[in-house]
DODREN-435008 format. One line per 2 residues: their letters; for each residue z, x, y of C-alpha. Coordinates in nm, 3 decimals, padded with zeros to 5 digits, always signed. Each point is the difference from the previous one (the first is absolute). Layout:
BEGIN
a> Z,X,Y | ...
//
This chain:
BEGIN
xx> +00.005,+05.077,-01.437 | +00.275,-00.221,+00.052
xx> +00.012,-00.024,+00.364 | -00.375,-00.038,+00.006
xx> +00.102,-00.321,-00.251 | +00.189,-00.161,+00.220
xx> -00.154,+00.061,+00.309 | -00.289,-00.185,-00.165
xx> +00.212,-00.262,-00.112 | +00.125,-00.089,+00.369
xx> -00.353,+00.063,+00.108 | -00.121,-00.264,-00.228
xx> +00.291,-00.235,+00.027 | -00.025,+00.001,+00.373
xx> -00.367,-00.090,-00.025 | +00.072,-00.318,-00.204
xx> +00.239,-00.100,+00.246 | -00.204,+00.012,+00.262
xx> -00.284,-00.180,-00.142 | +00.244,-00.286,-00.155
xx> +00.182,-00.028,+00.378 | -00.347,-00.024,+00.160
xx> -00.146,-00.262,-00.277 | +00.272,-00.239,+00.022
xx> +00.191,+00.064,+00.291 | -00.312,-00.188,+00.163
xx> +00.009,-00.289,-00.223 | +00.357,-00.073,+00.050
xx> -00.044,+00.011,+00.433 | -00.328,-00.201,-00.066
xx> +00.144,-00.265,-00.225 | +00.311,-00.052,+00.179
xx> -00.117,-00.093,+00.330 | -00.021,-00.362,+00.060
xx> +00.103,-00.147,-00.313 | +00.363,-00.125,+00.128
xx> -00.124,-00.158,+00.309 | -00.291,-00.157,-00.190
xx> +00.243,-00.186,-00.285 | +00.215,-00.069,+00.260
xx> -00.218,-00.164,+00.251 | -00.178,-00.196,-00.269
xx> +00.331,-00.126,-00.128 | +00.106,-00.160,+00.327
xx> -00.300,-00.100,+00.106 | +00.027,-00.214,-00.387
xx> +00.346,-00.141,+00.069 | -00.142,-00.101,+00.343
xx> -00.266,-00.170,-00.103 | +00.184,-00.126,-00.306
xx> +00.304,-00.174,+00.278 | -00.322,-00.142,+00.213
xx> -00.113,-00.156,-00.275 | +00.279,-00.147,-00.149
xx> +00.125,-00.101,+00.308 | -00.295,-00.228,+00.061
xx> -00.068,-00.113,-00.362 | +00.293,+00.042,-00.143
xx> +00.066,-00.401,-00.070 | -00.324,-00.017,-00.103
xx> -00.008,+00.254,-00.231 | +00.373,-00.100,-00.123
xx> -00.178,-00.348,-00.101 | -00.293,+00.182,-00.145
xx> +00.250,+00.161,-00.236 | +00.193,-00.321,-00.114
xx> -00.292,-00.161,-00.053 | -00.133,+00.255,-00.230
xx> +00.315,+00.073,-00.144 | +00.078,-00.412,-00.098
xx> -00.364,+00.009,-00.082 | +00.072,+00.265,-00.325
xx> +00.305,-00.154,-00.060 | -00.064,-00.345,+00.036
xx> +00.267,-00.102,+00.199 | -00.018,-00.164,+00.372
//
């Protein structure tokens, strides 16, 4: 009676294993893929555009700020 016990203990144990490794051993290949690249090629395609841009506006956009910034404070 024993024996029988644990033989259907590994039986059963093994079964859950299985079915856990199949659920989300999938999920973690499927999720994985592409996410680094993505983040990464959206961030330098950001600072790119973000050095482009400043490095044609950037006075502009420096006098925007003043002007703003004396215009809350009052100041010139």
């Amino acid at each position: 009676m024993n024996t029988h016990f644990t033989t259907m203990s590994a039986r059963v144990a093994a079964t859950v294993q299985a079915r856990l490794h199949v659920r989300y051993a999938g999920r973690r290949d499927r999720r994985d893929r592409g996410d680094v690249p993505g983040w990464v090629l959206i961030t330098v395609m950001t600072a790119g555009l973000v050095t482009v841009l400043w490095a044609f506006a950037g006075p502009a956009l420096l006098a925007m700020f003043k002007d703003a910034i004396s215009g809350v404070t009052g100041k010139k």
